[in-house]
N, C-alpha and C positions, 0 to 999 in steps of 0.2 A: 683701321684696327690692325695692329701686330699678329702677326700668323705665331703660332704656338707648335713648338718643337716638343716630340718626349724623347730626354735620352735616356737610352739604359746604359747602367755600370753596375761595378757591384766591387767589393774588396781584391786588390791587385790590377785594377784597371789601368791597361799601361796610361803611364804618368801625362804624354806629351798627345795621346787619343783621348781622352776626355778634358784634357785643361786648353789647349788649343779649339777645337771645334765652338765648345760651350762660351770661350771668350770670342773666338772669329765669330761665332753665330748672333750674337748679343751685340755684337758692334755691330752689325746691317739692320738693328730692329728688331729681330726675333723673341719671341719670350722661347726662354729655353728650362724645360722643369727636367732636373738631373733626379731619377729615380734607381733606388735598389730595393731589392726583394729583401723585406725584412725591416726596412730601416723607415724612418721619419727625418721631413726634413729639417734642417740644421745637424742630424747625425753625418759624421764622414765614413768615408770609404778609404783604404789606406790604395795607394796609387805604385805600381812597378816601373822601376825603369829600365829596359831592354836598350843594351848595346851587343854591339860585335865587336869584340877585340878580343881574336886571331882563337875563337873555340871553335868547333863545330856548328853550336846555334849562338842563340843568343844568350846575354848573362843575364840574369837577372836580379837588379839594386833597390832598395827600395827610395820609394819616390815620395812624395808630398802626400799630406792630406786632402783627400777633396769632399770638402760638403754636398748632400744633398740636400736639394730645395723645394724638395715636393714630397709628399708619403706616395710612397708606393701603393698603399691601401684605399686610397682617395683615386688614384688614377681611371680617367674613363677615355678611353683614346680616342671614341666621337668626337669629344675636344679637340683633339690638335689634327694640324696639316700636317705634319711630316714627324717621321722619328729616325733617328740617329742614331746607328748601333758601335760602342766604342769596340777597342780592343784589348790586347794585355791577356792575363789568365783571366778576368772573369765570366767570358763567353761560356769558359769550358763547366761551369760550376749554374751559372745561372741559368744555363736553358736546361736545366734540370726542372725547374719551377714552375708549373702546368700555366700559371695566370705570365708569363713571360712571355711562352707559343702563344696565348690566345690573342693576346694584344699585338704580338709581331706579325700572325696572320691576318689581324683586324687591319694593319694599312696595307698588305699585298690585295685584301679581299676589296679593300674599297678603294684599290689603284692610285693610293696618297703614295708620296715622295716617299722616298729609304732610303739612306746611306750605311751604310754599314764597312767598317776599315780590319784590317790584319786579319785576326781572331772574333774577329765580332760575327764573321761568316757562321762560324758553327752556332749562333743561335738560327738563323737562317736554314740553315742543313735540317736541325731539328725540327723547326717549327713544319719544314717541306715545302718550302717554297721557294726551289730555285729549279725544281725541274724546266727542262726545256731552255732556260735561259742562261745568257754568258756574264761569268764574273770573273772576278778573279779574289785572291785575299791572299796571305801570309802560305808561301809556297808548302808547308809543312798541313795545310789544310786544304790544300786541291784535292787529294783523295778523297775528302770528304764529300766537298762539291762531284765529286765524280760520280759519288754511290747514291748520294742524291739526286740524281739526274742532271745537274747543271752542267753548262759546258765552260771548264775553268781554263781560263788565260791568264798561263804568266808573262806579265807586263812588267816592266821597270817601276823601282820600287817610286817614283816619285808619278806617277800615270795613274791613271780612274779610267775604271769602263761602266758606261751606262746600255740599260737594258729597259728599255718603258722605264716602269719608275721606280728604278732599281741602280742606285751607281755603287761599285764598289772599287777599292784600291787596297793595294799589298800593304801597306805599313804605311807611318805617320811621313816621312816622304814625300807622301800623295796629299800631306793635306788643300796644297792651292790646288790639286786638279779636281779631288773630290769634294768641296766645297765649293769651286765655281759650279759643277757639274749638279748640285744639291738645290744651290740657288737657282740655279734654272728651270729646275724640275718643280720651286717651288714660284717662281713665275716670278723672281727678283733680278733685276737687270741693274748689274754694277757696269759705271763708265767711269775712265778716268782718261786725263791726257793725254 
């Protein structure tokens, strides 16, 4: 039986952290139900594209549409092994939304797999569970990890550090370190030549 992925997004999810994972995750197997607060699935989320060229941060373009495939209001995270927290501006907006903590502390409480990339850290920060533990995300969100107790590392933006079962990485960069580091945590072993 396919192990069951929940990801969150929500409107402005960077473009290349939710449309990469949800398609790498789905190619090994996975059932992956892409969830926003608010929406039904077949509604979309509109998607940001983050570059750097030569600002201070990043720019922000906008990016694709991306469907969700599941209601949000139907979600029971009992259901699934692992969740998947994307990045982009929706972190900053969505852990706003109390049933978002509940479900994000439901897989630290019961020690399931978590990924979470860039900006997707601050639903984390919020929910209060990275005291004690080492991550890293989108250098502009370590202060956060700080005040929450976690101990943040900045690592190369293409690197993931795992923590129990907890892997986290700076930007979309990371995605082969923090999706090999997901799949292992969710007990999937890729071999190739």
């Amino acid at each position: 039986m396919s192990k069951k992925i929940l990801m969150l997004a929500g409107d402005f999810v960077e473009d290349y952290e939710v449309m990469v994972p949800f398609q790498a995750m789905q190619a090994v197997g996975l059932q992956v139900d892409a969830v926003c607060p608010g929406k039904k699935s077949g509604e979309t989320v509109a998607t940001a594209i983050h570059d750097f060229i030569g600002f201070q941060t990043y720019a922000e373009l906008r990016g694709h549409n991306f469907a969700i495939n599941k209601d949000f209001d139907a979600v029971k995270p009992e259901e699934y092994d692992g969740l998947y927290v994307c990045g982009g501006r929706a972190p900053e907006y969505i852990r706003l939304n109390k049933r978002v903590l509940d479900i994000t502390r439901h897989f630290f409480d019961s020690n399931k797999p978590v990924a979470a990339i860039c900006h997707g850290i601050q639903i984390l920060t919020a929910a209060d569970v990275v005291k004690g533990r080492k991550l890293t995300a989108y250098p502009a969100v370590g202060p956060e990890v700080t005040i929450a107790g976690g101990q943040f590392e900045e690592i190369g933006v293409s690197e993931a550090i795992t923590d129990g079962n907890l892997t986290t990485s700076p930007a979309w960069p990371g995605h082969p370190a923090i999706l090999k580091e997901f799949y292992k945590l969710l007990g999937i072993s890729i071999s190739g030549n």
